[in-house]
C-alpha positions as CSV (number, residue, x, y, z in Angstrom):
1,X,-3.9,-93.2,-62.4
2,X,-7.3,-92.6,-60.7
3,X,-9.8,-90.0,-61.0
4,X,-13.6,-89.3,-60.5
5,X,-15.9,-89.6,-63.2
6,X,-20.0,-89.9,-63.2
7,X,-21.2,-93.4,-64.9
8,X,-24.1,-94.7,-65.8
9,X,-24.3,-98.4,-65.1
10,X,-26.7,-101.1,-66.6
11,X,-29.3,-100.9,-64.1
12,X,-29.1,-97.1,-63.0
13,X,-31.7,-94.5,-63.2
14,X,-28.9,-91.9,-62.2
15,X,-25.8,-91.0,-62.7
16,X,-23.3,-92.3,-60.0
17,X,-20.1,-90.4,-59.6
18,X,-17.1,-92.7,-58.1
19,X,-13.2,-93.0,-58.6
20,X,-12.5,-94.9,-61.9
21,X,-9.0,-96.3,-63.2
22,X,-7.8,-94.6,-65.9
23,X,-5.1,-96.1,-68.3
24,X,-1.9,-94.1,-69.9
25,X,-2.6,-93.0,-73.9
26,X,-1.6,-95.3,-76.1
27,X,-1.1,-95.1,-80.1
28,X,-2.7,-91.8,-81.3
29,X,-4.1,-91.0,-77.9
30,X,-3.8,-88.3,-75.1
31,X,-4.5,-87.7,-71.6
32,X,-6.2,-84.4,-71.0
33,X,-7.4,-82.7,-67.8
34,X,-10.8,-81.6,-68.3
35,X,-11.7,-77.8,-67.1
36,X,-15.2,-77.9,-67.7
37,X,-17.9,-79.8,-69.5
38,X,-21.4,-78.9,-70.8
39,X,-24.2,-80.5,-70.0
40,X,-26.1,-81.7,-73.5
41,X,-29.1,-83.2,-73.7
42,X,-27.8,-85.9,-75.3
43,X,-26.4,-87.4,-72.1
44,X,-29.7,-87.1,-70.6
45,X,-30.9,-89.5,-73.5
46,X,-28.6,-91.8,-72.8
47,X,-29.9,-92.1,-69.3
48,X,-33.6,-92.6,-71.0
49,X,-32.6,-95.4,-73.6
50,X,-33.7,-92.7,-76.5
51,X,-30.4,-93.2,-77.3
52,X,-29.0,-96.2,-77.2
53,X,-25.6,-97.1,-76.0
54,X,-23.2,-99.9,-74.0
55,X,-23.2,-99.3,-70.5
56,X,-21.3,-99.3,-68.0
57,X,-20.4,-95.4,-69.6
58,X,-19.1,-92.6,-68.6
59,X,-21.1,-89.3,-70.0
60,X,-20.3,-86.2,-71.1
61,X,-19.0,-85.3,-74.8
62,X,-19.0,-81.3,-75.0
63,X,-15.4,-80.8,-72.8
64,X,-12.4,-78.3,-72.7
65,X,-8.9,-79.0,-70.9
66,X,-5.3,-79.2,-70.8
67,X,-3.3,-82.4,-72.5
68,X,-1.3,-83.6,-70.0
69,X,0.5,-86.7,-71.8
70,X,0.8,-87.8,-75.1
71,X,0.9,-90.9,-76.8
72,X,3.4,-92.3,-79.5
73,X,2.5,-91.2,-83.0
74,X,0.2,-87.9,-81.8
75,X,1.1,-84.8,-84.1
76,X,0.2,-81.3,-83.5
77,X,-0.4,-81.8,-80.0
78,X,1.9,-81.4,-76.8
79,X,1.9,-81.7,-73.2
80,X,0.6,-78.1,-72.2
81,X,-1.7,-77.2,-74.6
82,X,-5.4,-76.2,-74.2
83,X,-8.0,-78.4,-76.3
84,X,-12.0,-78.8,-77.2
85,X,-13.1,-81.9,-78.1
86,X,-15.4,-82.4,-81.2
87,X,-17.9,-84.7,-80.0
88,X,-17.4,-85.7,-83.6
89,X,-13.9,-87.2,-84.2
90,X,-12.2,-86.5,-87.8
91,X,-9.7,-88.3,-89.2
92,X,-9.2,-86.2,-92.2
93,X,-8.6,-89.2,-94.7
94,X,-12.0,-91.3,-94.7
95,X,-13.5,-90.7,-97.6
96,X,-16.4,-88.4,-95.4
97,X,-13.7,-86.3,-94.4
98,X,-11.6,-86.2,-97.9
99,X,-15.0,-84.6,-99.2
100,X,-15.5,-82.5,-96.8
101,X,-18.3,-84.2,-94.9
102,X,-16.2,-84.9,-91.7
103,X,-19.1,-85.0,-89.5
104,X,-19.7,-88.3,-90.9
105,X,-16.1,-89.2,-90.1
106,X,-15.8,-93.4,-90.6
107,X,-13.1,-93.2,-87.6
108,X,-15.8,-91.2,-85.2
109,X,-18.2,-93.6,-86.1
110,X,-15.7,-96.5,-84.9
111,X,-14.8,-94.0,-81.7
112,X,-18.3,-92.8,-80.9
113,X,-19.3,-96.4,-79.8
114,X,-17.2,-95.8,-76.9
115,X,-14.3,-97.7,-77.3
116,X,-11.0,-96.6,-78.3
117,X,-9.8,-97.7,-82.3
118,X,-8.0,-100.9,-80.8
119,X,-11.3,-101.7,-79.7
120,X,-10.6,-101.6,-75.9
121,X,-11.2,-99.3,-73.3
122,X,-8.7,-97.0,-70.6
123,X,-11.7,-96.3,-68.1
124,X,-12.1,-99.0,-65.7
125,X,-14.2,-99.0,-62.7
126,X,-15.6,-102.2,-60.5
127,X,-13.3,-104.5,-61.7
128,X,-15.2,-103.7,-65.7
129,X,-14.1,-101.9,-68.5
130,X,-16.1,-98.7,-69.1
131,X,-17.7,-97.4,-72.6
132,X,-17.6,-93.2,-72.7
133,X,-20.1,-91.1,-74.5
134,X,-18.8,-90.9,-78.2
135,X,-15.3,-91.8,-76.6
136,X,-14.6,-89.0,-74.2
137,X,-16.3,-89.4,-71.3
138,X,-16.2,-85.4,-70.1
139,X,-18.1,-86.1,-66.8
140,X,-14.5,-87.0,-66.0
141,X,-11.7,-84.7,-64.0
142,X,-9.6,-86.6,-66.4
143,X,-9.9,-88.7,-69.8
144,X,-7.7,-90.4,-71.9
145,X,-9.0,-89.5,-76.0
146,X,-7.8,-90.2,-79.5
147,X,-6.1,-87.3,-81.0
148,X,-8.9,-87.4,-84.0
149,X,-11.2,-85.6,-81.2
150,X,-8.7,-82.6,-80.2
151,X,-9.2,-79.2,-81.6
152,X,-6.3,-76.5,-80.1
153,X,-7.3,-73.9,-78.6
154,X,-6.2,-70.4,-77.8
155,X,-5.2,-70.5,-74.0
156,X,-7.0,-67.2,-73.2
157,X,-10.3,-68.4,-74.2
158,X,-12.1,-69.3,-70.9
159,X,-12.6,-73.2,-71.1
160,X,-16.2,-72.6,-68.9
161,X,-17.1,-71.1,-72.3
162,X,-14.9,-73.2,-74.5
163,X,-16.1,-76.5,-74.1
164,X,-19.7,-75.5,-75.1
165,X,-18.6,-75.3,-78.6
166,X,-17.5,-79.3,-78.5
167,X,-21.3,-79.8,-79.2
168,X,-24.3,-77.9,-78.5
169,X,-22.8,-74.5,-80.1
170,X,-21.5,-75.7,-83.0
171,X,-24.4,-77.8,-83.8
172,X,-27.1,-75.4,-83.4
173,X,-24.9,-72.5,-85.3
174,X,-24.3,-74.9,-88.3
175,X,-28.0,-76.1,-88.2
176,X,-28.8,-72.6,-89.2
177,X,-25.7,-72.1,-91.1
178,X,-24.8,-75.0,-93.0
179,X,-27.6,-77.1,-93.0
180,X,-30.2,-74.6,-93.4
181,X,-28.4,-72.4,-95.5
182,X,-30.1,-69.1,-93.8
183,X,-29.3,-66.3,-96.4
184,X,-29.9,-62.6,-95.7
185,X,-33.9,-61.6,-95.5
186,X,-35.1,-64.9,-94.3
187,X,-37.7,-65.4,-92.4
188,X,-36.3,-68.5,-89.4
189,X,-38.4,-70.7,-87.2
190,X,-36.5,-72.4,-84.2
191,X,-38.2,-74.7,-82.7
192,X,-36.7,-75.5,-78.9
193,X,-34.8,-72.9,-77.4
194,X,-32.0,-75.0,-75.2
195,X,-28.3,-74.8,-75.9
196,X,-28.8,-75.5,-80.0
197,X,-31.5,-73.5,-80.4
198,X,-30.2,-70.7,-78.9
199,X,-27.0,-71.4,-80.9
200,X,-29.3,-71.6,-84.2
201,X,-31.2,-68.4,-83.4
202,X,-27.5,-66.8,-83.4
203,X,-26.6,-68.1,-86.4
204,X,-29.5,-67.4,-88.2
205,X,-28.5,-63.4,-87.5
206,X,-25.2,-64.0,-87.8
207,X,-26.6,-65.0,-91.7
208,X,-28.7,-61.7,-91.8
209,X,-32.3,-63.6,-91.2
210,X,-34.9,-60.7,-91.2
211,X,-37.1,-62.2,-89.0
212,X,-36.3,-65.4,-86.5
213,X,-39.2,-66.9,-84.6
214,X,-38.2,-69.0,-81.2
215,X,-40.3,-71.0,-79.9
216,X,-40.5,-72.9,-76.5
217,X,-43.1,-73.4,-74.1
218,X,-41.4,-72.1,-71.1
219,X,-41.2,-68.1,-70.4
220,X,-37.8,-67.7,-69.4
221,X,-36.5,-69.3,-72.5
222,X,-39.0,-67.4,-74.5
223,X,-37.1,-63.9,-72.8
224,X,-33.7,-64.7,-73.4
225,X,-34.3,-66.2,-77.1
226,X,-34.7,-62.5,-77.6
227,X,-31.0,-61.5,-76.4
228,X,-29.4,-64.2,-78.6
229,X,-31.7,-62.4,-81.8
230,X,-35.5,-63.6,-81.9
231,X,-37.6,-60.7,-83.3
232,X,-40.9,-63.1,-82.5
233,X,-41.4,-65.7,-79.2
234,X,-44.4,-67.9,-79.3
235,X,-45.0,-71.2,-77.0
236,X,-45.7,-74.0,-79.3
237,X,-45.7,-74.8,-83.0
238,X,-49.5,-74.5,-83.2
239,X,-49.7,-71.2,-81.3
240,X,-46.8,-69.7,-83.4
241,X,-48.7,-70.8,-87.1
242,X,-51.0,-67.6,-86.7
243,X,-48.4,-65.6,-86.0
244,X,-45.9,-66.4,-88.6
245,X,-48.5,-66.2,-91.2
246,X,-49.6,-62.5,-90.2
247,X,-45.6,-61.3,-89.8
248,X,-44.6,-63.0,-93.4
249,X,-48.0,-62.0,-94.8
250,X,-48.3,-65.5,-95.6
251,X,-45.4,-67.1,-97.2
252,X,-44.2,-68.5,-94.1
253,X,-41.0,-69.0,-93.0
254,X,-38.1,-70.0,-95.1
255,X,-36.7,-72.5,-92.4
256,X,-37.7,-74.5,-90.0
257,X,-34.8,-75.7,-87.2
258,X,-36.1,-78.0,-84.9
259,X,-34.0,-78.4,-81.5
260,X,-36.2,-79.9,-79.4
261,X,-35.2,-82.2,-76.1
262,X,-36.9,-85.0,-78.0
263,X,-38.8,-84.6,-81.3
264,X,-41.7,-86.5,-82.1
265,X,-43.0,-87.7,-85.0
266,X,-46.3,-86.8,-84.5
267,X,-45.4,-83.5,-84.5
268,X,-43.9,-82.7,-87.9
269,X,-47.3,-82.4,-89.9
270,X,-47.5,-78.6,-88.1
271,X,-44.0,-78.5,-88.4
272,X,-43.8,-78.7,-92.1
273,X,-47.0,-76.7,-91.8
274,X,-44.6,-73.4,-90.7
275,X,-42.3,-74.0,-93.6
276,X,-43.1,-71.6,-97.0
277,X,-43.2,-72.8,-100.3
278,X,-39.7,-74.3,-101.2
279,X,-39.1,-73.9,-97.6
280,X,-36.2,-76.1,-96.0
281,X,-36.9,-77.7,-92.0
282,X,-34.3,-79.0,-90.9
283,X,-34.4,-81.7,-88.3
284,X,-31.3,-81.9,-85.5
285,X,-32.7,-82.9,-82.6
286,X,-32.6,-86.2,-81.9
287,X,-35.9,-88.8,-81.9
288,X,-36.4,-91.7,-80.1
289,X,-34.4,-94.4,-81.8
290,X,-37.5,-96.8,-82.4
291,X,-39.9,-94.4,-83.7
292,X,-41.0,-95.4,-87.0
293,X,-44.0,-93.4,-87.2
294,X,-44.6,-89.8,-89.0
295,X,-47.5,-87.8,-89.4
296,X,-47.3,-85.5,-92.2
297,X,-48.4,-84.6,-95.5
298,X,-46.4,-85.7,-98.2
299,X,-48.5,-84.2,-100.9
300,X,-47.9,-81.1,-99.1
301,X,-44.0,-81.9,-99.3
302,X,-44.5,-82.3,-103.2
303,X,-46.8,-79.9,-104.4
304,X,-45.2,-77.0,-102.3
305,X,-41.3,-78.4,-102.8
306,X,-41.0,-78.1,-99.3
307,X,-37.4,-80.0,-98.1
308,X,-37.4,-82.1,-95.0
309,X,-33.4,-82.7,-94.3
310,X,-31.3,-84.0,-91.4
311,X,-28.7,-82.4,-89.4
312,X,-25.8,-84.2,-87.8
313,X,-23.3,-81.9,-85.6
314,X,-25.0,-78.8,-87.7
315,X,-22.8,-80.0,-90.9
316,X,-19.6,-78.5,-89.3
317,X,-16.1,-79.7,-89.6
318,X,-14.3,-79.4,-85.8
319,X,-11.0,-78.2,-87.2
320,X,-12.9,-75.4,-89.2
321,X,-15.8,-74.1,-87.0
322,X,-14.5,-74.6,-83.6
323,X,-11.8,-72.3,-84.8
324,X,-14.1,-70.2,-86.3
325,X,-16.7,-69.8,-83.7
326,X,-14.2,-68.9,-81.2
327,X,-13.2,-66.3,-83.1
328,X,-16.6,-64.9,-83.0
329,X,-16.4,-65.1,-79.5
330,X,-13.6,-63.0,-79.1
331,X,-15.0,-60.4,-81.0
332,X,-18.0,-60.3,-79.1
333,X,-20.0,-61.7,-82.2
334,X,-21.4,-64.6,-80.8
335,X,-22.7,-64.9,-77.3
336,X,-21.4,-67.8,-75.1
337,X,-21.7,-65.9,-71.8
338,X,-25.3,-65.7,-71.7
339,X,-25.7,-69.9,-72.6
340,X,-23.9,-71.0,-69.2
341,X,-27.4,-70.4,-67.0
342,X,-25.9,-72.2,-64.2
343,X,-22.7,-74.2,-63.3
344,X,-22.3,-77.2,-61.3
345,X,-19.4,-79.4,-59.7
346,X,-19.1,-83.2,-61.2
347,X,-21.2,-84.1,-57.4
348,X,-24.2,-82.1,-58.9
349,X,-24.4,-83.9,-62.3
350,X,-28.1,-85.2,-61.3
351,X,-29.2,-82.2,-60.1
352,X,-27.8,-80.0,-63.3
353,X,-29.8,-83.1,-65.3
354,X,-33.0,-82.3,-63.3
355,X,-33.0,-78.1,-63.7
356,X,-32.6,-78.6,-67.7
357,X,-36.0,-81.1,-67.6
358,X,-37.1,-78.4,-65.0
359,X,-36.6,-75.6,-67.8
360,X,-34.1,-73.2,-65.6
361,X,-31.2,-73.6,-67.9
362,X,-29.8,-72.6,-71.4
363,X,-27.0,-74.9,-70.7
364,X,-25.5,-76.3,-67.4
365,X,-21.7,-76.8,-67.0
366,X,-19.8,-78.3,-64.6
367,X,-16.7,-76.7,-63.4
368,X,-13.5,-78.8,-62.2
369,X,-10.8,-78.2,-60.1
């Protein structure tokens, strides 16, 4: 069939949306009608190299839709039904996923380079095969996906809201959450207030934090930090030092998220600098993929048993959050609503690229027919 998808070729600087090929599901896939797709960050590093991955691609990973076909051997899954994708696949039978680690999924690895498990591709475009962003490809009307990616959903859940929990949600929730491990009276630093750090500042109340510190340099995201739960806004990790010191009468805070666009390296010496004694910071958003170099104190990281600790997909298992975190939605527990800033049509994916550099959204979506 055909359908119109935005693609990122070898040489491009933008995103360039055309009419693709796509092939029928085969073993374990399914064909699926996307609704709606979230703009991440992460596809925007795929555009600037920070992240590095086989082009020709098709973006997009955080989508919601309706499977239209199935391929031999799916189970659980039938022509009709409403779905997220996990932008991390699971398996459920690696040994990541048999303990309970299924954001490390070996079969997502395999998936996530773009391909599908056979090693070849259904998106075709140009007369070439195209990769798709951890193997959906959600900047897509329609996309053909292994079934490890597929979480059902309830159909009355609005898919505009939906597919935000794919990625950015879910990740910034568990960063707090799970990786964290925010406990009631904790005092919470998040550092980047975009779709995961809003998401982390409502987990970390959702976990009874005390106090929860946003921090961003631009004034809209300060203001709305404070509807998804900041009690303290500050613009910048050296402006927000005094302040956490004087609130916490100097024990600092308890955790550290950072959820930057793009952290650097040369920023985590007043990073760790926030964190209290036995303090956790937890890093999730991504860094360049060749940056070697950190400045910080590792006596400091010693003497004060300070913990510096990654964050992949906030720790969170797709079949068990997503779930979950819809849920909260429903009962008006966590805030998706106020995330969508703006949404765009699939012709507008530059343009919803430029406002998040630009500041002027929480998260962009793109709506589909």
């Amino acid at each position: 069939m055909q359908t119109d998808a935005a693609i990122l070729w070898e040489d491009a600087t933008e995103w360039s949306v055309e009419t693709i090929e796509l092939d029928p599901p085969k073993e374990g896939e399914v064909l699926v009608k996307l609704a709606a797709s979230g703009m991440c960050h992460s596809d925007e590093h795929l555009r600037t190299g920070d992240l590095p991955a086989p082009r020709p691609i098709i973006g997009g990973h955080e989508g919601a839709g309706v499977v239209e076909e199935v391929g031999p051997g799916v189970n659980g899954l039938a022509v009709g039904d409403h779905v997220v994708f996990g932008f991390i696949p699971a398996c459920g039978h690696c040994p990541s996923c048999a303990s309970g680690h299924s954001n490390l999924c070996d079969t997502g690895a395999a998936l996530m380079m773009g391909l599908q498990v056979d090693g070849t591709a259904r998106h075709h475009a140009r007369g070439k095969d195209l990769h798709t962003m951890v193997g959906l490809g959600t900047f897509g009307k329609h996309t053909v996906v292994n079934q490890a990616s597929c979480v059902k959903i309830l159909p009355d859940i609005p898919m505009e809201r939906a597919c935000l929990v794919g990625c950015g949600v879910t990740t910034g929730w568990g960063s707090a959450v799970n990786s964290a491990g925010v406990r009631p009276g904790d005092n919470v630093v998040v550092i980047g207030i975009g779709g995961i750090g809003a998401s982390a500042i409502q987990g970390a109340r959702l976990a009874g934090a005390e106090r929860i510190f946003a921090i961003d340099p631009v004034p809209f995201k300060q203001e709305i930090a404070k509807q998804f739960g900041a009690t303290h806004v500050s613009s910048s990790a050296e402006a927000a030092m005094a302040l956490v010191q004087q609130v916490t009468w100097g024990r600092m805070a308890d955790k550290v998220i950072c959820c930057k666009g793009v952290g650097r390296g040369s920023e985590m010496a007043g990073v760790m600098a926030l964190a209290s004694k036995m303090g956790k910071v937890v890093v999730t958003n991504i860094h360049p993929m060749m940056e070697f170099d950190v400045t910080m104190s590792l006596c400091d990281l010693t003497l004060m048993e300070k913990q510096l600790v990654g964050s992949l997909f906030g720790s969170c298992n797709i079949r068990r959050d997503i779930p979950k975190l819809l849920e909260l939605y429903r009962e008006g527990q966590l805030d998706l609503d106020t995330m969508v800033t703006r949404t765009y049509t699939l012709e507008d994916v530059n343009q919803g690229y430029q406002d998040m550099l630009d500041g002027k959204n929480i998260r962009g979506v793109m709506i589909y027919d």
